[in-house]
N, C-alpha and C positions, 0 to 999 in steps of 0.2 A: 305473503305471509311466510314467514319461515318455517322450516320444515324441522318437526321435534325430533332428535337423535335421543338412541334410549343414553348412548357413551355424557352426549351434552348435558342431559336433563334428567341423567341418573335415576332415567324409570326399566323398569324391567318388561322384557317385550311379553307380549298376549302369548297367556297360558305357563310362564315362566316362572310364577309364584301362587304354590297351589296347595292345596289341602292334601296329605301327603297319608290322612288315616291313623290308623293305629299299627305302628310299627311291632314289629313280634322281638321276641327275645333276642333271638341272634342276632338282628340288624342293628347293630351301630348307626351313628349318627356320622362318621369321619365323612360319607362321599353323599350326603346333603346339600346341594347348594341352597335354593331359596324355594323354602317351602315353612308348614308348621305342622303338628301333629302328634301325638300321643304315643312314646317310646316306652312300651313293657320292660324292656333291658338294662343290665347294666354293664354291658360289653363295654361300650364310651367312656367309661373309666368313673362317672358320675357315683356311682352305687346306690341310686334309687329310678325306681321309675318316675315316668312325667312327663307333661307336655312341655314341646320346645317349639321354638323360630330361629329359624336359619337363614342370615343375608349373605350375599353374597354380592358389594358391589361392583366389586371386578375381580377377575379369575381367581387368583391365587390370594385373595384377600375377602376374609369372610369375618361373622361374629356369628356364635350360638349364642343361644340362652334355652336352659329345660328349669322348669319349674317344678319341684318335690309335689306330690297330689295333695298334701296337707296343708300346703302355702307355707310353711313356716320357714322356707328356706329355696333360694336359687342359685344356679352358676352358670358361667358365663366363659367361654374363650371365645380366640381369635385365631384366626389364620394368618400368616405375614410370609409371603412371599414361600406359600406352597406348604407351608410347615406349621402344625398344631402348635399352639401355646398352650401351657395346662391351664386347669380349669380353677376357675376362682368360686370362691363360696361367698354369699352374702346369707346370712340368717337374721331372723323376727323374732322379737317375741312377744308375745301376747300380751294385749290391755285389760288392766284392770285385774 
């Protein structure tokens, strides 16, 4: 049988994508790799708080996403080669 490499088969080793809690005001989200969790702050440049997920499939190459706590609105960057891209906004609006 061959042997799973996490690099091959793009999984993340044990214990490397975890529940991260509820982040406090001053922690930013910049030195996150792969985790998810609930960000009081608006240091990350977002300007609301809210839960995010953090990948990271190899080093210097990542994706956020934090979610507004109202749902009506998300963002989203990237990381390319060590360097934040700014954040993008997707908004909702409501049915009915």
């Amino acid at each position: 049988l061959p042997i799973v490499s996490a690099i091959q088969k793009g999984l993340v080793e044990a214990g490397g994508f975890r529940n991260l809690g509820q982040m406090s005001q001053e922690e930013g989200l910049n030195d996150v790799i792969n985790g998810y969790g609930y960000n009081y702050g608006v240091a990350d440049g977002t300007g609301f708080s809210g839960m995010f997920l953090s990948l990271a499939p190899m080093g210097n190459y990542r994706l956020q996403i934090k979610i507004a706590a109202g749902a009506d609105m998300f963002v989203f960057r990237t990381m390319g080669n060590g360097n934040w891209f700014s954040w993008k906004k997707v908004t909702f609006t409501a049915l009915g």
